[in-house]
C-alpha positions as CSV (number, residue, x, y, z in Angstrom):
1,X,43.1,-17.3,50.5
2,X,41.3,-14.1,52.2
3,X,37.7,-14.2,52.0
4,X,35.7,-11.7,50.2
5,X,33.3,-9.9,52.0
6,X,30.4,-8.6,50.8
7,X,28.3,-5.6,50.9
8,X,25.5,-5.0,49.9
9,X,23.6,-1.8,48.8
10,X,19.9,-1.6,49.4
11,X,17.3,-4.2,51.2
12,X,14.7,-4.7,48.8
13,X,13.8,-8.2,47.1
14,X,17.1,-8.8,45.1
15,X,19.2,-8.1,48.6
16,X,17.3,-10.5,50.4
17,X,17.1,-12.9,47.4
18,X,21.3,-12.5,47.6
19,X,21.3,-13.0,51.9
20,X,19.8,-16.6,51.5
21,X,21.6,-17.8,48.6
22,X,24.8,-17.0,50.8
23,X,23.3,-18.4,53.8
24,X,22.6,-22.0,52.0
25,X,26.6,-21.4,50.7
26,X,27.7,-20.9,54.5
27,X,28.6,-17.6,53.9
28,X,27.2,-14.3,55.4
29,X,26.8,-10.5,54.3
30,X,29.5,-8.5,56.0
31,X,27.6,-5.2,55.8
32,X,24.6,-3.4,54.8
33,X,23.8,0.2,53.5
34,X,20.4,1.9,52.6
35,X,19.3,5.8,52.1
36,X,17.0,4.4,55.2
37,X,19.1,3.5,58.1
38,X,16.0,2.1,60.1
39,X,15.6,-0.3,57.1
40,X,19.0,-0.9,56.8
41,X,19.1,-2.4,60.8
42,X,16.3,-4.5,60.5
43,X,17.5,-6.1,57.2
44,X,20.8,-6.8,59.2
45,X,19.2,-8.1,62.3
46,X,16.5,-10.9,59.9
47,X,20.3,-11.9,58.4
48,X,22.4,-12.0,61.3
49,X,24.9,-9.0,59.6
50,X,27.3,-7.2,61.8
51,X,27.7,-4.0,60.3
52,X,24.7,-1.5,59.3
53,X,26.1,2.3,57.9
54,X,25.2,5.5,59.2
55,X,26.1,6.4,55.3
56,X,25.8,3.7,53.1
57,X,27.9,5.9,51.3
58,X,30.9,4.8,54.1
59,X,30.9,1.2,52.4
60,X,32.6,2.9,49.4
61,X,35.2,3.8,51.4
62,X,35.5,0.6,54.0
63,X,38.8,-0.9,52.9
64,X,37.2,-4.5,54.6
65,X,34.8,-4.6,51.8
66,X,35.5,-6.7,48.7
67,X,32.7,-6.8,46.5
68,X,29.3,-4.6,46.5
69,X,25.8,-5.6,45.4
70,X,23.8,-2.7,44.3
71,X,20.0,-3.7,44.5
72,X,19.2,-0.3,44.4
73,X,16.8,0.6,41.2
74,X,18.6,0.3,37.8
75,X,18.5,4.1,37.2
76,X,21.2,4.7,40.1
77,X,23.3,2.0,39.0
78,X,25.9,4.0,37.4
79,X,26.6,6.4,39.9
80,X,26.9,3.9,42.5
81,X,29.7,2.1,39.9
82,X,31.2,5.2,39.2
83,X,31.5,5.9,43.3
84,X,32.7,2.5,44.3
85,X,35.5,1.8,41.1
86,X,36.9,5.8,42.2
87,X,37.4,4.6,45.8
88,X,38.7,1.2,45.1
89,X,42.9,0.2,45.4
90,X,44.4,-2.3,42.8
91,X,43.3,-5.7,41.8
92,X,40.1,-4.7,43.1
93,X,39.6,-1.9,40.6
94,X,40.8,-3.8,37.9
95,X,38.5,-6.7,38.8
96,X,36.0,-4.1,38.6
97,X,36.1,-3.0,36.1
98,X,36.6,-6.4,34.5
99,X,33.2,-7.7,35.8
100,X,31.9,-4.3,34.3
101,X,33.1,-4.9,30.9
102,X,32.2,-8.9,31.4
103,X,28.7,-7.7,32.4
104,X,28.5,-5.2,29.3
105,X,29.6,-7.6,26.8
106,X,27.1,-10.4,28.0
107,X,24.0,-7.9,27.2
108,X,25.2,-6.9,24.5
109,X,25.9,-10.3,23.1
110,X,22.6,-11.0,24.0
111,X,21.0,-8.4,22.2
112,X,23.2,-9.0,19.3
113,X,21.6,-12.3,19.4
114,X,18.2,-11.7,19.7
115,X,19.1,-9.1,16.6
116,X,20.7,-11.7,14.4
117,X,17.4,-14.2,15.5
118,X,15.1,-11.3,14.5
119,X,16.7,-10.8,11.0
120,X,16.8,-14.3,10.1
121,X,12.9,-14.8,11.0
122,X,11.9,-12.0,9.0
123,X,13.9,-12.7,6.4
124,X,12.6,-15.8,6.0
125,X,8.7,-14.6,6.8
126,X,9.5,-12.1,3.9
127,X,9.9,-14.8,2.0
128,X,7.2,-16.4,2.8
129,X,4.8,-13.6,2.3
130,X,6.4,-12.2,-1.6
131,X,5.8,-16.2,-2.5
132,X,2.3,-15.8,-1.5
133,X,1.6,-12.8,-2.9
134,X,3.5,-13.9,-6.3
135,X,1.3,-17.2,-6.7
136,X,-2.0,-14.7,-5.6
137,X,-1.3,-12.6,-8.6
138,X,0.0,-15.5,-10.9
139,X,-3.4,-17.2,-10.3
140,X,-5.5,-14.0,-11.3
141,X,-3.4,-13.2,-14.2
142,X,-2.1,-9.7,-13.0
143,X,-0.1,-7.7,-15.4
144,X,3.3,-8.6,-15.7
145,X,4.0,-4.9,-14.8
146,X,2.1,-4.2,-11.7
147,X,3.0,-7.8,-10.8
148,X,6.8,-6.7,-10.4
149,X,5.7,-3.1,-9.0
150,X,3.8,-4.7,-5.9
151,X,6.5,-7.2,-4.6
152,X,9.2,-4.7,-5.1
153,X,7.0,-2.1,-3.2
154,X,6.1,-5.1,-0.9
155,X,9.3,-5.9,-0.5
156,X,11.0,-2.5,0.5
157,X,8.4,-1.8,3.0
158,X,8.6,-5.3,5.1
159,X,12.1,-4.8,4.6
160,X,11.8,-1.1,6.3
161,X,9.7,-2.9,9.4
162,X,12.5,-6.0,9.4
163,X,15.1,-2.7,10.0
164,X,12.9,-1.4,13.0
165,X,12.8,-4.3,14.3
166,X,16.1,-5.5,14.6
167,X,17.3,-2.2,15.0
168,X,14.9,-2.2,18.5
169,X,16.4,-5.6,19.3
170,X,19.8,-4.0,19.8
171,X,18.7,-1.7,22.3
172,X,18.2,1.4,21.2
173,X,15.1,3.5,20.8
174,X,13.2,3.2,17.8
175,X,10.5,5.7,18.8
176,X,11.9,8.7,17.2
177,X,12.8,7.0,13.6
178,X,9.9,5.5,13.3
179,X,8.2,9.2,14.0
180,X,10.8,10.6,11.9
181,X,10.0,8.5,8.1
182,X,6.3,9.3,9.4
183,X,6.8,12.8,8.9
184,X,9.2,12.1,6.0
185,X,6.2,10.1,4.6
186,X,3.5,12.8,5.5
187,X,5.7,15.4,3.8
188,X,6.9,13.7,0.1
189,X,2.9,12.5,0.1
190,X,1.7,16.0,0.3
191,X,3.9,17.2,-2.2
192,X,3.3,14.3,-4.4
193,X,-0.2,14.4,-4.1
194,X,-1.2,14.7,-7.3
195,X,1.2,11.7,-9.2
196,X,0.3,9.7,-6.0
197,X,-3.5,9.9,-6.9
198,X,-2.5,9.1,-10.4
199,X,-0.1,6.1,-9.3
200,X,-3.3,4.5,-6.8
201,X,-5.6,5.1,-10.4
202,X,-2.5,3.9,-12.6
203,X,-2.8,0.6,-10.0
204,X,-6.6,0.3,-9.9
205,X,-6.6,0.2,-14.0
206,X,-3.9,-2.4,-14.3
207,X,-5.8,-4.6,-11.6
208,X,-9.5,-4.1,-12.7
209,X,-8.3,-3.7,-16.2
210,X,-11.4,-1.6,-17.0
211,X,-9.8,-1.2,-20.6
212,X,-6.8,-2.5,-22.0
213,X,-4.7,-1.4,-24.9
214,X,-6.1,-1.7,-28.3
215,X,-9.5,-0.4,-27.1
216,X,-11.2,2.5,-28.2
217,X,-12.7,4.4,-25.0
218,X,-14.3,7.8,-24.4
219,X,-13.4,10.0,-21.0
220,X,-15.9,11.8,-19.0
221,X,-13.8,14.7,-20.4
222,X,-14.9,14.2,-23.5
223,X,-11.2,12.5,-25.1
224,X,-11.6,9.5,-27.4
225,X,-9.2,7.3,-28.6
226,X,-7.5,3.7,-29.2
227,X,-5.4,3.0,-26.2
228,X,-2.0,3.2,-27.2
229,X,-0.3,2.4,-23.7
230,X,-0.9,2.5,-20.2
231,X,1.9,3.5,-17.8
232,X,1.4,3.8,-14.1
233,X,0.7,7.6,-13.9
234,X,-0.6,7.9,-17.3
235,X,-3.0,6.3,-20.2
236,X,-2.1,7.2,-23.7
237,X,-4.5,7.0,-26.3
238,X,-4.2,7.6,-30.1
239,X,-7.3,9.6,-31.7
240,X,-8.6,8.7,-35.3
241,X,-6.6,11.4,-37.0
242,X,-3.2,9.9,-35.3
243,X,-2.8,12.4,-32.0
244,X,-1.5,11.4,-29.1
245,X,-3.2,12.1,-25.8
246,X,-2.1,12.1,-22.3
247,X,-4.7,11.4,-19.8
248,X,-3.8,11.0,-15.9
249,X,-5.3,7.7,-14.7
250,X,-6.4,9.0,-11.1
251,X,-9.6,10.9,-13.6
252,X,-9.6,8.1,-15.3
253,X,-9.9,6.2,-12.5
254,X,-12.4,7.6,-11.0
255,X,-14.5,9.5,-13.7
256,X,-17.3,7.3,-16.5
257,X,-15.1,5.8,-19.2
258,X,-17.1,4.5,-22.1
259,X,-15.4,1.7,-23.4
260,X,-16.3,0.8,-27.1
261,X,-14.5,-2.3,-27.3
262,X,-14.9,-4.6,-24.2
263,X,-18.2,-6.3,-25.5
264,X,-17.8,-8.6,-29.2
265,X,-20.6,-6.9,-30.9
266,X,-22.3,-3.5,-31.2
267,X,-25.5,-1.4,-32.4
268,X,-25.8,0.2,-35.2
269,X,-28.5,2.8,-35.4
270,X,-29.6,5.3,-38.0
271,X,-32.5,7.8,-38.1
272,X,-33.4,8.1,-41.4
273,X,-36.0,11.4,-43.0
274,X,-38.2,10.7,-45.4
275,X,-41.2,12.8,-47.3
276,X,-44.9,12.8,-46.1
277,X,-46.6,10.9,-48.3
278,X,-43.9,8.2,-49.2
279,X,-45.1,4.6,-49.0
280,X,-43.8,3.5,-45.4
281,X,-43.9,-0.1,-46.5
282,X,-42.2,0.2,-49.6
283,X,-39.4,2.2,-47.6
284,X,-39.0,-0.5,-45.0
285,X,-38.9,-3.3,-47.8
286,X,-35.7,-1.5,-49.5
287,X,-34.2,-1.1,-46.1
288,X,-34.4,-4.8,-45.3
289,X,-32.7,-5.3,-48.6
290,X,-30.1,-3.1,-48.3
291,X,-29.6,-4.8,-45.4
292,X,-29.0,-8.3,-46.4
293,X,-26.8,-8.1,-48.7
294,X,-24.0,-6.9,-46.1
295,X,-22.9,-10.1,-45.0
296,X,-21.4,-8.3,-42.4
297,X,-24.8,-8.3,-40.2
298,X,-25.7,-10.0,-37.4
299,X,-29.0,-12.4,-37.6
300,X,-29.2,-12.6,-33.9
301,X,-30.4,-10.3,-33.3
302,X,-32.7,-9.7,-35.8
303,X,-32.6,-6.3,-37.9
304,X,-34.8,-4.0,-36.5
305,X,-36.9,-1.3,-38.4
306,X,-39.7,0.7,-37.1
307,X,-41.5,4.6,-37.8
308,X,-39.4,6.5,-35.1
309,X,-41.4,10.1,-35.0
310,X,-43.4,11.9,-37.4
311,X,-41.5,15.3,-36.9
312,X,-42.3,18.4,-38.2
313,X,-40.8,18.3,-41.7
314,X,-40.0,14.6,-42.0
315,X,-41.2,11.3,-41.1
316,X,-38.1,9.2,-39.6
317,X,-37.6,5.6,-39.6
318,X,-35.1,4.4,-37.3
319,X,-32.9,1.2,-38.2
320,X,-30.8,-1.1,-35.7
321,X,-28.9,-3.8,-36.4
322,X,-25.9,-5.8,-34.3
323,X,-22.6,-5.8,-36.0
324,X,-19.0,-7.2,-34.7
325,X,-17.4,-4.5,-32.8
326,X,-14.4,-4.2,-35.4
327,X,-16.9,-3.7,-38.2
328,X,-18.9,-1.3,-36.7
329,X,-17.9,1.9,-38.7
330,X,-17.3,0.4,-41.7
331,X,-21.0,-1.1,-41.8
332,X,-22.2,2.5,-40.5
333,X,-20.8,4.1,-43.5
334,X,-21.2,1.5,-45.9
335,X,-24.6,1.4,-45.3
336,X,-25.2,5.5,-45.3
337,X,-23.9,5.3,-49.2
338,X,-26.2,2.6,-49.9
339,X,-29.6,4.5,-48.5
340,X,-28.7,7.2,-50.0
341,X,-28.0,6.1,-53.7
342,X,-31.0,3.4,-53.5
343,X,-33.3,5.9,-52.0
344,X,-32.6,8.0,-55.1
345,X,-33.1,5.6,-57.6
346,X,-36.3,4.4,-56.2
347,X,-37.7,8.2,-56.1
348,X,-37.5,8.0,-52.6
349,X,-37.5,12.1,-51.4
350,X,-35.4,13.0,-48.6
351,X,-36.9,16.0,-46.7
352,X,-35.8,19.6,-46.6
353,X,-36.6,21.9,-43.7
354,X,-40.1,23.6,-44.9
355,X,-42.4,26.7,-44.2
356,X,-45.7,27.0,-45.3
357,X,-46.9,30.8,-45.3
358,X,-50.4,31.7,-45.1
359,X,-50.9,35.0,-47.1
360,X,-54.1,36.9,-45.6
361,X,-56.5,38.6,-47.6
C-alpha cells in the first residue's frame, strides 16, 4: 500500500501539535508551506522535514502530496479547500471531498444536538417556571382571568427566548432577529401606547383589586357608579338611573377612586336648620327618638348629635350615625321624611333665608 504523505500548511501551534503526534506514530511530515518562508525552514529543520516551498502555494500542485493540513486561521480555510480539491486527480478529490462532507456533517450533527439538548431543557425549565407561577397566584387568590392572561403571556415570551436560543445553538446569528422583534416591539408599543397603559392599569386593578364588581365607586373624573364589569382595558360601571359608563382603567389606575363599598359600614350625616330661639334641647331629644326607632342603626358607635354653627339665618345641628353600607341611602332618606314631618308636628320652624332692613329717619 503507498504511503500518504503529508503536507502541511502553516507552522503555528496546531502544525506542531500534528509534527509530534506523527513522530510518536513513526511517521514524518513530507513538506511544509508558510506565507513566511524563513518560518517555514525552521519549522522543517526542529521536525526533521525534507521539503520547505518557495510558494506554499506549489504544495497544491505537488502530485507527491497526499493529504494537506491547513493550520492556517479558520477564516482562510475555504480558499485553501477550494485551491487544493481544483488541483487534485481522482480518488484523491473524491476523498476530498468526502472528508469535507464527513467534516460538515459532524458539526452540524453536533449543533443539531446541542439544539435538540437546548429545547428539551427549556422546555422542561418552562415548565417548571408556569407551575410556579400558577401555585404563586393560586395561593393569593388572583382572578381567574388575569390568572390565565399572565401564564399565557408568560408562556409566549419564554417560549420566544427558548426560539433564540436554540435557534443560536444551530449556528446562525441571532444578533439581527433579536434586534429586529426589538424594533418590532418599540414600534407596535408606540402605536399602542394608549390601550397598553390601559392593559398595565386593567392588570394592576385585577391584582390589587382596589374595587371589585358590585361596588359603587366615584372617579377622580367625577363618574359614579356600581361596577358592572371589569375587562382588561376597560371598567364598566352602571350609574343610579341605569347608564352605562366606559372608563379606561390606566385613569383609573392611576387617578383617586373613592370606593363606597369596600368597608361594612358607613356615616350618615345631616345638617339640619332650625329657628333662633327654638329650644336646642328639646330638638336634640326628638332627634334621638327619631333615631331609635330605625332599627337599622348602628349602637357602636353611638349616635352623635351636636350644635354645628350658628349661621346667619339658622342655627344647624348636625347628626351622625353608622349604618351598614347597603342601608346607607335608604336610612338617609328615611330619616329626611321623618325630621321633616316630626319637626312640623312639634312646631319646630325650619328657617328661611331673612333680611332685616333698618329704615332711617
Amino acid at each position: 500500500m503507498k504511503e500518504i504523505k503529508w503536507a502541511v500548511l502553516g507552522c503555528g501551534v496546531i502544525a506542531n501539535e500534528m509534527a509530534v503526534a506523527l513522530q510518536k506514530n513513526g511517521k514524518n511530515i513530507y513538506a511544509v508551506g508558510n506565507r513566511t518562508h524563513e518560518k517555514a525552514a525552521a519549522f522543517a529543520e526542529k521536525y526533521g522535514i525534507g521539503k520547505v516551498y518557495d510558494d506554499f502555494h506549489e504544495m497544491f500542485t505537488d502530485p507527491e502530496v497526499g493529504v494537506i493540513y491547513i493550520t492556517t486561521p479558520h477564516n482562510t480555510h475555504l480558499g485553501f479547500m477550494k485551491e487544493a480539491i481544483a488541483n487534485a486527480d481522482g480518488l484523491d478529490k473524491l476523498s476530498l471531498i468526502t472528508q469535507q462532507l464527513i467534516d460538515f456533517g459532524i458539526r452540524a450533527g453536533e449543533r443539531i444536538l446541542i439544539a435538540v439538548l437546548v429545547f428539551v431543557v427549556g422546555r422542561f425549565l418552562i415548565s417548571l417556571l408556569n407551575k410556579f407561577i400558577r401555585r404563586l397566584m393560586d395561593k393569593r387568590k388572583v382572578d381567574v382571568s388575569i390568572k390565565t392572561f399572565v401564564r399565557s403571556l408568560v408562556n409566549i415570551l419564554l417560549t420566544i427566548l427558548l426560539i433564540i436560543s436554540v435557534v443560536g445553538a444551530l449556528g446562525v446569528e441571532t444578533t439581527s432577529f433579536a434586534a429586529l422583534l426589538a424594533s418590532a416591539g418599540v414600534a407596535v408599543g408606540m402605536a399602542l401606547s394608549g390601550n397598553l397603559q390601559n392593559f398595565a392599569g386593567g392588570l394592576v386593578i385585577l391584582l390589587f383589586k382596589p374595587y371589585k364588581v358590585g361596588d359603587w365607586i366615584e372617579t377622580q373624573q367625577g363618574s359614579a357608579g356600581t361596577v358592572k364589569e371589569i375587562q382588561i382595558f376597560h371598567t364598566i360601571l352602571t350609574t343610579g338611573d341605569n347608564k352605562l359608563i366606559y372608563i379606561p382603567n390606566g385613569s383609573l389606575s392611576s387617578g383617586v377612586v373613592i370606593n363606597y363599598s369596600h368597608q361594612e359600614t358607613r356615616r350618615v350625616e345631616w345638617i339640619i336648620g332650625i329657628d333662633y330661639g327654638e329650644d336646642y334641647n328639646k330638638v336634640q331629644q326628638i332627634v334621638r327618638d327619631i333615631l331609635a326607632e330605625d332599627k337599622r342603626i348602628l349602637n357602636e358607635p353611638a349616635p352623635f348629635i351636636a350644635l354645628h354653627a350658628l349661621d346667619a339665618s339658622s342655627v344647624n345641628v348636625v347628626v351622625r350615625v353608622w349604618v351598614n353600607s347597603g342601608d346607607y341611602w335608604g336610612v338617609y332618606f328615611d330619616t329626611n321624611k321623618a325630621i321633616y314631618e316630626t319637626f312640623n308636628e312639634k312646631g319646630i320652624n325650619f328657617p328661611f333665608p331673612q333680611l332685616t332692613v333698618h329704615q332711617g329717619n
